[in-house]
C-alpha positions in Angstrom: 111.0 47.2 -101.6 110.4 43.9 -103.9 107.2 43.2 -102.5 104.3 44.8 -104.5 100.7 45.4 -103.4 98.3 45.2 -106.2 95.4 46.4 -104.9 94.3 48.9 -107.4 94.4 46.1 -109.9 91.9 44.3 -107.9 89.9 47.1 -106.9 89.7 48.2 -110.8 88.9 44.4 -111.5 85.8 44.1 -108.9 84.9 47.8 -109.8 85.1 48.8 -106.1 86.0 52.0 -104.7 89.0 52.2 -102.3 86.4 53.2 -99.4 84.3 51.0 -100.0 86.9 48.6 -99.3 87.8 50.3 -96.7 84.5 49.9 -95.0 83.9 46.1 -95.9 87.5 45.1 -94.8 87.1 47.4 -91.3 90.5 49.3 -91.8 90.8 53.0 -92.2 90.9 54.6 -95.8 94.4 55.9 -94.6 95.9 53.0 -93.9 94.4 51.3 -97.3 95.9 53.9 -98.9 99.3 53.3 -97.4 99.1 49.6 -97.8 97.8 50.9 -101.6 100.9 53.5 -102.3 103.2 50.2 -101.2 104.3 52.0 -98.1 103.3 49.7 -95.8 106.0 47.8 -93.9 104.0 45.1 -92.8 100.1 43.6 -92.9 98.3 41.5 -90.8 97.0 37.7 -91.6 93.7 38.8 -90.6 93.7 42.0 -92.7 94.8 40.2 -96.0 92.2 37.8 -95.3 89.4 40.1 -95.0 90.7 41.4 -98.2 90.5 38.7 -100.2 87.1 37.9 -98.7 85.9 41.3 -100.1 87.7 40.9 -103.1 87.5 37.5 -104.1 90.3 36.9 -104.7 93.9 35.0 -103.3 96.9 36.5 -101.3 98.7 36.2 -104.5 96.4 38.0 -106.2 97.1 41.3 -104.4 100.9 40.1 -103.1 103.6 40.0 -106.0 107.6 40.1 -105.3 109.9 41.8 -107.4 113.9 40.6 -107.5 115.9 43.4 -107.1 119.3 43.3 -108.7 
């Protein structure tokens, strides 16, 4: 898939833990993890909102495309 999530970078960056994320954002560690592990096929507006609220960060930030040849 040529989107990649980058939320470990920004988790390492802010020195959070994944639950703690988990906690702040109101989504279950399992499905931070699948959104993590960049099996996710879709997230919500509101979810990667919350996200970068927690984070501090943009969509951008956590969102990157890859092109696929």
């Amino acid at each position: 898939m040529p989107i990649i999530v980058n939320v470990d970078v920004m988790l390492a960056k802010r020195k959070m833990s994944s639950q703690e994320l988990a906690e702040k954002v109101g989504i279950t560690p399992a499905n931070l993890s699948i959104l993590k592990t960049n099996k996710a096929k879709a997230i919500r507006f509101s979810t990667l909102e919350k996200i970068c609220e927690v984070l501090k960060c943009k969509p951008g930030d956590i969102l990157d495309f890859e092109r696929g040849d």
